[in-house]
C-alpha positions as CSV (number, residue, x, y, z in Angstrom):
1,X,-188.1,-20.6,-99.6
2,X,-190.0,-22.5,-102.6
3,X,-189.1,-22.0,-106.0
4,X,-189.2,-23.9,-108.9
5,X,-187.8,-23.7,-112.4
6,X,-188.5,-25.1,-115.8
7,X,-184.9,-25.0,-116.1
8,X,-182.3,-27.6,-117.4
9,X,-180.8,-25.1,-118.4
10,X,-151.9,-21.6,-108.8
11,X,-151.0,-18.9,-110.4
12,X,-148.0,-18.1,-108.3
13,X,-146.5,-21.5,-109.3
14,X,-147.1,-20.4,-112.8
15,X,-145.2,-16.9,-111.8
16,X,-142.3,-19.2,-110.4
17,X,-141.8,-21.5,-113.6
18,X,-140.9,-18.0,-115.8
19,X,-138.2,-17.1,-113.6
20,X,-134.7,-17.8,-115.3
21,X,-133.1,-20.7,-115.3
22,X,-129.5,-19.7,-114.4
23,X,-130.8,-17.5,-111.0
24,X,-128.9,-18.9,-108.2
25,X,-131.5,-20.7,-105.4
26,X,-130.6,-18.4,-103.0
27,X,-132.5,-15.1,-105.3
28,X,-134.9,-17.7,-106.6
29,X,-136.2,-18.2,-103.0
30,X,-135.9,-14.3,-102.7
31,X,-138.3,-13.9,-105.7
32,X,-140.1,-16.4,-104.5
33,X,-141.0,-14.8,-100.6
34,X,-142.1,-11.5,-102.8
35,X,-143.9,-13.1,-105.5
36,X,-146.0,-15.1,-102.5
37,X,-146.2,-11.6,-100.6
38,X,-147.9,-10.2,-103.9
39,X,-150.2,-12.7,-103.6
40,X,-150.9,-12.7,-100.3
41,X,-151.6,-8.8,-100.9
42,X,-154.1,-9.3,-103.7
43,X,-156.3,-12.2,-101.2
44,X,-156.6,-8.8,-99.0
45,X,-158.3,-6.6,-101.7
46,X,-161.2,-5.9,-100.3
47,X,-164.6,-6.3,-102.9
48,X,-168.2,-5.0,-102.3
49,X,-171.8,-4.9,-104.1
50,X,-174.3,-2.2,-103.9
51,X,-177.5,-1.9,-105.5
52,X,-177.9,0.8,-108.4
53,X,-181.3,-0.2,-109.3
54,X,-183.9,-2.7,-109.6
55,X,-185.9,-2.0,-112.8
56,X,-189.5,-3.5,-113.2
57,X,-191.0,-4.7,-116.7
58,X,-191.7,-8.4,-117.3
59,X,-194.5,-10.2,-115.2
60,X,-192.6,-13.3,-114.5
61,X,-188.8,-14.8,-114.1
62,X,-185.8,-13.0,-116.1
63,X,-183.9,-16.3,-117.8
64,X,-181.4,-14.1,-120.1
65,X,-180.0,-11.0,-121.0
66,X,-178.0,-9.8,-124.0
67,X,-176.4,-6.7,-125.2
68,X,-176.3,-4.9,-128.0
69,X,-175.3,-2.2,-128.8
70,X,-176.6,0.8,-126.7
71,X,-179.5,-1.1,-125.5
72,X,-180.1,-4.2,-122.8
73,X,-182.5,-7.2,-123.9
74,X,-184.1,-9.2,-121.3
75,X,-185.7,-12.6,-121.9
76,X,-188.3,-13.6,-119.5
77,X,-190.5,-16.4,-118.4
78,X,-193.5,-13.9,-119.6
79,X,-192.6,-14.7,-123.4
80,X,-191.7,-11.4,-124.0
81,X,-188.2,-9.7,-124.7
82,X,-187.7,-6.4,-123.6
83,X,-185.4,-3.7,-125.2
84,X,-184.3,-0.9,-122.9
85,X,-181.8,1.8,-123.6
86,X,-178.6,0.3,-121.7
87,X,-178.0,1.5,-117.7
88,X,-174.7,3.1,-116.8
89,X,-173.0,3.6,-113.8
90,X,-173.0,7.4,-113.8
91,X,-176.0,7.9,-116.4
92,X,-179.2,8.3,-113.5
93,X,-181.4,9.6,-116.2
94,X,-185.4,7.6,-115.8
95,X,-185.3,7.5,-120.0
96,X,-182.8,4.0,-119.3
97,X,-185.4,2.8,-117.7
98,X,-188.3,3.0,-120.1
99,X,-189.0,0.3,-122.5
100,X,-187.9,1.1,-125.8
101,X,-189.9,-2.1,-127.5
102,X,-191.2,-5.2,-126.5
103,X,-191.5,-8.0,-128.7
104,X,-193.6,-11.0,-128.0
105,X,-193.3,-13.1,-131.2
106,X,-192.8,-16.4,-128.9
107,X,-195.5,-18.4,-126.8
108,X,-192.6,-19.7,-124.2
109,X,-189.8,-18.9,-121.8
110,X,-187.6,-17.2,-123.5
111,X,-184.3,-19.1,-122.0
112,X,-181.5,-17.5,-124.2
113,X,-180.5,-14.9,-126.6
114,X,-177.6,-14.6,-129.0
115,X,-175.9,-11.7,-131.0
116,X,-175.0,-13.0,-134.5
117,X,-172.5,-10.7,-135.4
118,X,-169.5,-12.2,-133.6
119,X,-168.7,-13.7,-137.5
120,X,-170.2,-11.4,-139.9
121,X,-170.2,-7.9,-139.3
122,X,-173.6,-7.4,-141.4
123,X,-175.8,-9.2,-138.7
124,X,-174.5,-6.3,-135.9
125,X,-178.6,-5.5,-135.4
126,X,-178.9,-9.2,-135.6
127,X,-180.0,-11.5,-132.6
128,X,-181.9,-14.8,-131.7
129,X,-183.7,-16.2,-129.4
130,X,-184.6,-19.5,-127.9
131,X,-188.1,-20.5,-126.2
132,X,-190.1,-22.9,-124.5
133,X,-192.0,-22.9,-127.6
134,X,-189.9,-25.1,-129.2
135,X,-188.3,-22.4,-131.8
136,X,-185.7,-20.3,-132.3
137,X,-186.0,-17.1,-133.5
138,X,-184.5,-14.1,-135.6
139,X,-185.3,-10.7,-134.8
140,X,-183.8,-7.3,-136.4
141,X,-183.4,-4.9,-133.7
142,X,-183.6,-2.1,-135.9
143,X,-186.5,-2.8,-137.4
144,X,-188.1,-4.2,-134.8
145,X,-189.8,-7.2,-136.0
146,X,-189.2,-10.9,-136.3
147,X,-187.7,-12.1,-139.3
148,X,-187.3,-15.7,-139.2
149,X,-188.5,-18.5,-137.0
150,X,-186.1,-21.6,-137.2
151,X,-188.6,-24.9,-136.3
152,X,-187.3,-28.8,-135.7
153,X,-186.5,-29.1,-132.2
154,X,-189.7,-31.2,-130.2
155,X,-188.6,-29.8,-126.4
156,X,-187.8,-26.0,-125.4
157,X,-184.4,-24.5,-126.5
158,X,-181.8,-24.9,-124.0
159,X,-178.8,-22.5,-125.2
160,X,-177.8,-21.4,-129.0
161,X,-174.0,-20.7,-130.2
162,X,-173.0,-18.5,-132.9
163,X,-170.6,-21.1,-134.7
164,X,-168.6,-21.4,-138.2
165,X,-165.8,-24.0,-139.5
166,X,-167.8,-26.9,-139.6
167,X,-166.0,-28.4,-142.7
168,X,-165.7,-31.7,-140.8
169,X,-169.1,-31.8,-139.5
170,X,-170.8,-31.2,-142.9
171,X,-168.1,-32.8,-145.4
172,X,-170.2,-35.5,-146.4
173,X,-173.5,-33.3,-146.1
174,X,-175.3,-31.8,-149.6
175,X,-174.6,-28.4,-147.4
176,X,-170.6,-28.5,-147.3
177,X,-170.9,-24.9,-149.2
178,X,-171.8,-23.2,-145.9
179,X,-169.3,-25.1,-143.7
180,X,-167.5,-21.6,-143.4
181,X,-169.8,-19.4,-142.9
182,X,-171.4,-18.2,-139.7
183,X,-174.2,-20.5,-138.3
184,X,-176.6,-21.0,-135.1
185,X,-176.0,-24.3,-133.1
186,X,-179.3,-25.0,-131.1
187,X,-179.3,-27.6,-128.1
188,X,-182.6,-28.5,-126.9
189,X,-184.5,-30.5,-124.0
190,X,-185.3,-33.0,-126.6
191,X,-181.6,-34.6,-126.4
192,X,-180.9,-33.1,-129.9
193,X,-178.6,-30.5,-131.5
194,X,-179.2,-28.9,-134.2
195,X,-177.1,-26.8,-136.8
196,X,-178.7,-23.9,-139.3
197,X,-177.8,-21.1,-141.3
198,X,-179.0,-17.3,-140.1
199,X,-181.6,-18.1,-143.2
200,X,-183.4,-20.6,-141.4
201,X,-182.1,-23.8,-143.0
202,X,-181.6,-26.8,-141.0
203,X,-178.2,-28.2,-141.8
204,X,-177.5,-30.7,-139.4
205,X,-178.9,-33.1,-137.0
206,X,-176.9,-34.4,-134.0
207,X,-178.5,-37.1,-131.5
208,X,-177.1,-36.7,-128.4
209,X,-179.0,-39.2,-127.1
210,X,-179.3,-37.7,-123.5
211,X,-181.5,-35.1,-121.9
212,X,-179.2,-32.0,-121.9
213,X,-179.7,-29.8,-118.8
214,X,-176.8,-27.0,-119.6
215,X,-174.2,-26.7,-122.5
216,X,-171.0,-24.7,-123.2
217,X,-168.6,-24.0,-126.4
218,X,-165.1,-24.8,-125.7
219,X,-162.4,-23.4,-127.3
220,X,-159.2,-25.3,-126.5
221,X,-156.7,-24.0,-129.5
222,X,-154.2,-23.4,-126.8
223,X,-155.1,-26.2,-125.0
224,X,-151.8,-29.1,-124.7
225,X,-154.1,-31.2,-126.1
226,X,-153.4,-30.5,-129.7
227,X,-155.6,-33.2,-131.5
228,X,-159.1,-31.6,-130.1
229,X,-161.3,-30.6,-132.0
230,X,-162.7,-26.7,-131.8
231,X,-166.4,-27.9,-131.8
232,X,-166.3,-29.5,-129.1
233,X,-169.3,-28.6,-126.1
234,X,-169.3,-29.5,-122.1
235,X,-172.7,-30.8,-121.4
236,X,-174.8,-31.6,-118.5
237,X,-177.2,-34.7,-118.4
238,X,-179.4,-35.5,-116.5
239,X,-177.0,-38.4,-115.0
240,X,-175.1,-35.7,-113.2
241,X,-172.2,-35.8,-115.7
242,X,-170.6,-33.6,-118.3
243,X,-169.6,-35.2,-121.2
244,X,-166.9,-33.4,-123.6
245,X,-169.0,-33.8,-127.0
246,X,-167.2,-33.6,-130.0
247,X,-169.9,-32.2,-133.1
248,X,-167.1,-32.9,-135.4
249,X,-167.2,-36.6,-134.4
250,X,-170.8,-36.3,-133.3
251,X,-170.2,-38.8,-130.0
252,X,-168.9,-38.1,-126.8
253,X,-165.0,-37.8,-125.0
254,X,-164.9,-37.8,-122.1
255,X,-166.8,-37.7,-118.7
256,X,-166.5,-35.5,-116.1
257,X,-168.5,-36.6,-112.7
258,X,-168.2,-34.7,-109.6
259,X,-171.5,-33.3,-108.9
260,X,-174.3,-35.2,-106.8
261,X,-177.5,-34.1,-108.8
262,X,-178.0,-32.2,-112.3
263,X,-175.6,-29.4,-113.6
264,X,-177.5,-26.3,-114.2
265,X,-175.1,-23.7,-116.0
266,X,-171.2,-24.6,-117.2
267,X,-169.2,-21.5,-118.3
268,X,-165.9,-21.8,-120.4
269,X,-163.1,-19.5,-119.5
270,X,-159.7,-20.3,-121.6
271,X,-157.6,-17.2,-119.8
272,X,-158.4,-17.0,-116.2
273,X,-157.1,-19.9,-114.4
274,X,-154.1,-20.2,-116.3
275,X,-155.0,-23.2,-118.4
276,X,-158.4,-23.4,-120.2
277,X,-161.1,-24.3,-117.2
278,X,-164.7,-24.9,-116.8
279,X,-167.3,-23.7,-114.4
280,X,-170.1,-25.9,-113.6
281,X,-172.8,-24.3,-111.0
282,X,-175.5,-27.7,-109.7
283,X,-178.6,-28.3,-108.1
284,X,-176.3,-29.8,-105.3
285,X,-175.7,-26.3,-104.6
286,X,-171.6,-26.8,-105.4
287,X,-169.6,-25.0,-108.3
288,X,-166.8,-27.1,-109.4
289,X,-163.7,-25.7,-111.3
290,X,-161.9,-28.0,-114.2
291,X,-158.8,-28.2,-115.8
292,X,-159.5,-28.9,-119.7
293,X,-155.4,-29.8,-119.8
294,X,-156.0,-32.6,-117.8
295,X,-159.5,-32.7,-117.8
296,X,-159.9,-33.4,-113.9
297,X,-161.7,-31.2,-111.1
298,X,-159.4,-28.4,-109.8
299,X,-161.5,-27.1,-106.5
300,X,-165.1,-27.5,-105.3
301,X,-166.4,-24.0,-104.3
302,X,-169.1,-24.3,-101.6
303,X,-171.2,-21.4,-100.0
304,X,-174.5,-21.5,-101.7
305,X,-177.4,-22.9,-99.8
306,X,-179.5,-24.0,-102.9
307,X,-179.1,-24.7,-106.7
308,X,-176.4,-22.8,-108.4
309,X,-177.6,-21.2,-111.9
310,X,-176.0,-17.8,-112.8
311,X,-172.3,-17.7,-113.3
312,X,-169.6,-15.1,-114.6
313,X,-166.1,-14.9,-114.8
314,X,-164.1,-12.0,-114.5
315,X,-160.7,-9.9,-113.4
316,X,-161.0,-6.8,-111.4
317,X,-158.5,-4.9,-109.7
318,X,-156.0,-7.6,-110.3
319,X,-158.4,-10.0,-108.8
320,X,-159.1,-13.3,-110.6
321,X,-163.3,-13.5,-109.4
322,X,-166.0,-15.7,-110.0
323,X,-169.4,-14.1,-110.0
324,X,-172.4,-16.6,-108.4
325,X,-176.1,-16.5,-108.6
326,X,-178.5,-19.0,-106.8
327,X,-182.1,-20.1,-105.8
328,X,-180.7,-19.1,-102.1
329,X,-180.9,-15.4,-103.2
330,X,-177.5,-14.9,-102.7
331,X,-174.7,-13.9,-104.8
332,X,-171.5,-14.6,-104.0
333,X,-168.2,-13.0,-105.1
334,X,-164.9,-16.0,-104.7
335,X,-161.9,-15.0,-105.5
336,X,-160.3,-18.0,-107.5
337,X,-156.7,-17.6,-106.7
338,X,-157.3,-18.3,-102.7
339,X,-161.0,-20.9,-103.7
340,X,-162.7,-18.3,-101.4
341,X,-166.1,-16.3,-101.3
342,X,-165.0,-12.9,-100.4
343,X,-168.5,-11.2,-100.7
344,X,-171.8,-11.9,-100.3
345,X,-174.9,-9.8,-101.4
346,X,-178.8,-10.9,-100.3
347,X,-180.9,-10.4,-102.6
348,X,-184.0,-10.4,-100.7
349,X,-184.1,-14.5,-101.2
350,X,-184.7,-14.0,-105.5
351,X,-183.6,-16.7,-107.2
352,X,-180.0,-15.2,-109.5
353,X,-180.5,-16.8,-112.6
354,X,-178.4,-15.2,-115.4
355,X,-175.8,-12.8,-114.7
356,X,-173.9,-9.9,-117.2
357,X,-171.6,-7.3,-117.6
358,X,-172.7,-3.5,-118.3
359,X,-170.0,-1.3,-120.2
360,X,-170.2,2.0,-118.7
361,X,-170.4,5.0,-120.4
362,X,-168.6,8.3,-119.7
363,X,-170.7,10.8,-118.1
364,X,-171.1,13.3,-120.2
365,X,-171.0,11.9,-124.1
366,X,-172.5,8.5,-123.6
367,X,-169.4,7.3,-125.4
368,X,-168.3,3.4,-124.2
369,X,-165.5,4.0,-122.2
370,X,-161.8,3.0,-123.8
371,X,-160.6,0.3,-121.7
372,X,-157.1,-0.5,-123.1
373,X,-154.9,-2.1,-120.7
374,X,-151.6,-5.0,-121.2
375,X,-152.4,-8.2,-120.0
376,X,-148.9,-9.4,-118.2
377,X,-150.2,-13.0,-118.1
378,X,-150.2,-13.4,-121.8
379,X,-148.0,-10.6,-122.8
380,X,-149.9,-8.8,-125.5
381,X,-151.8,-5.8,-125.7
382,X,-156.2,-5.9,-125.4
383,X,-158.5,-3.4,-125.4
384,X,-162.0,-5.3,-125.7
385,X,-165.7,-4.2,-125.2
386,X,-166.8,-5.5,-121.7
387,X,-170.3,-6.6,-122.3
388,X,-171.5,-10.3,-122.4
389,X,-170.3,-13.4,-120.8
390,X,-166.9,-13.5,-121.1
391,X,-164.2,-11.1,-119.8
392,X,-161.1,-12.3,-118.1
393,X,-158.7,-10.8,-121.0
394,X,-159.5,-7.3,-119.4
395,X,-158.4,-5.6,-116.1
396,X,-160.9,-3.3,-114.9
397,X,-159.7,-1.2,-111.8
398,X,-162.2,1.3,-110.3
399,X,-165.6,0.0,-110.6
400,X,-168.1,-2.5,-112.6
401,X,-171.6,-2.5,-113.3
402,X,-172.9,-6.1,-113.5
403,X,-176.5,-6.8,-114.1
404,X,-178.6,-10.0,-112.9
405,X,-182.1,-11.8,-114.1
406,X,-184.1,-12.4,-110.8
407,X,-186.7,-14.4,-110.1
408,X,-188.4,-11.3,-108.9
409,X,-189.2,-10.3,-112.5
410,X,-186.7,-7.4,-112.2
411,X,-183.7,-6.8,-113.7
412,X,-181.6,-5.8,-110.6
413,X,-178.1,-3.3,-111.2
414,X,-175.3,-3.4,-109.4
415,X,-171.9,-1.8,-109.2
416,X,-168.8,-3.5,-107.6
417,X,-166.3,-1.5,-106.4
């Protein structure tokens, strides 16, 4: 198969170590020979992928998806975004598959999309987009029109952040004032990054100095490295490393080099693995897992036959899973506990190249589902919408829709059971 892309895009230890100090070693090696059963138990639980649908729409590759709300927004290689109303797992009505709107204000790949609401409740009908056109742009999903088009970059838009706190970053800049408020960080192909406000003004310039093939937004506030900054971004060149950029500082941390050619997609996860860790998915067909405590590589998963692109973490009947998408076709299901693929759907040889999670609905009042469970490993209490990228803080136990970008053109929908 040919296919080419325009796209640079333990914890049972950590059980042991709460056990109480005074427990005599004979009960501590008790506790330990059932904590290692449990675990044992959980590598057993058994995971599967079935096909709900595969819905048809845009003419060429699917390079992202975003949620809002009741509807699903597909960004494809077409130029065109897509609105549908959003698939559930026990909604079969043919109205979810209709196209609610189509806009097609950009003349390139769309290669990411953005809800702006995460900091300012106001923009909740708020999204952007970035495109092989060079721009980013705002849209109104309720209106249904464009409303801004942000212009600087001089290469196509590689990934764009939803960002705020920048009072370092812009202390010395004529925009301080907006330092606080909520803002769109752009990284592009041209080996820039830029930061603007939702109104379109370009506050800041950042050189990185590198071409950037993929980028992610850590957040290590409960990292043990205390002196990091909270802007700080993982970033893959095209020298097969990832640097640890700090915007604050504007200049890079640290290195990370592992992988044998480019790094096509790094996720974040601060919850999963125990310690804040990072996902990187190459063209040398590896995913590698790091620790952000120590900031060294943790496993090297390997299973994939090509280049790695769609990645997605999540927890699922107790289960600590990685989700993988790849020019092979193939999407593989490892379980991270055990460094293991434990599934493995073909998808008829399409490139995977973004991956999401649907929040169901109940069956009979389209109502999301209340999913409000206590998370042991951290001891408080979450009940968070599952829809988007990240969602490791909630245990889902029945079943899970999760939805993929192909290189088919269709959006293909499956549940995991």
């Amino acid at each position: 198969m040919s296919f080419k892309f325009d796209l640079r895009v333990n914890s049972f230890q950590q059980i042991i170590s709460y056990l109480p100090y005074n427990f005599s070693s004979e009960l501590q090696i008790k506790n330990k020979k059932i904590l290692k059963s449990l675990h044992n138990n959980k590598s057993s639980i058994e995971v599967s992928l079935s096909q709900i649908a595969s819905i048809q729409g845009h003419k060429e590759p699917i390079y992202s998806l975003l949620i809002i709300s009741e509807y699903i927004l597909t960004g494809s290689a077409d130029c065109s975004i897509i609105v549908r109303k959003r698939i559930g797992v026990n909604k079969q009505d043919k109205q979810d598959k209709q196209i609610i709107h189509t806009f097609n204000d950009h003349k390139g790949t769309v290669y990411c999309m953005l809800k702006l609401d995460e900091f300012d409740e106001a923009n909740k009908n708020i999204f952007a987009s970035g495109s092989g056109d060079e721009t980013i742009k705002i849209f109104d999903l309720k209106q249904k029109k464009c409303i801004n088009t942000l212009k600087g970059h001089n290469d196509f838009i590689i990934k764009i952040f939803n960002i705020k706190n920048m009072e370092n970053s812009l202390h010395n800049s004529s925009n301080s004032s907006d330092s606080n408020k909520s803002l769109i960080l752009s990284s592009s192909a041209d080996k820039t990054l830029k930061l603007w406000s939702i109104q379109g003004e370009m506050l800041k310039n950042y050189n990185y100095g590198e071409e950037i093939f993929s980028i992610a937004h850590l957040n290590l506030s409960n990292s043990s490295s205390k002196n990091l900054s909270n802007n700080l971004f993982a970033i893959g060149d095209h020298e097969y490393k990832i640097n640890i950029f700090d915007l604050d500082k504007n200049k890079s941390l640290i290195q990370l080099e592992e992988h044998d050619l480019w790094v096509n997609n790094i996720i974040f996860d601060e919850y999963i693995m125990g310690y804040p860790a990072l996902f990187s998915g190459g063209a040398d067909n590896k995913i590698i897992i790091w620790n952000l405590n120590t900031f060294l590589k943790e496993s090297i998963l390997e299973g994939h036959d090509e280049p790695v692109y769609g990645l997605l973490c999540l927890k699922f009947k107790g289960l600590k899973l990685l989700i993988s998408g790849s020019e092979d076709g193939v999407i593989n299901v490892w379980n991270l506990e055990i460094s293991s693929c434990i599934y493995s759907y073909e998808n008829n040889e399409e490139v995977v190249l973004s991956i999401m999670v649907n929040q169901k609905y109940t069956p009979y009042n389209n109502e999301k589902t209340d999913i409000k469970e206590l998370d042991n490993d951290f001891n408080k209490e979450i009940g968070k919408e599952i829809c988007g990228e990240t969602y490791t803080n909630v245990y889902i136990e029945e079943e899970l829709e999760l939805i993929f970008g192909t290189g088919n053109k269709d959006l293909l929908v499956l549940n995991m059971i």
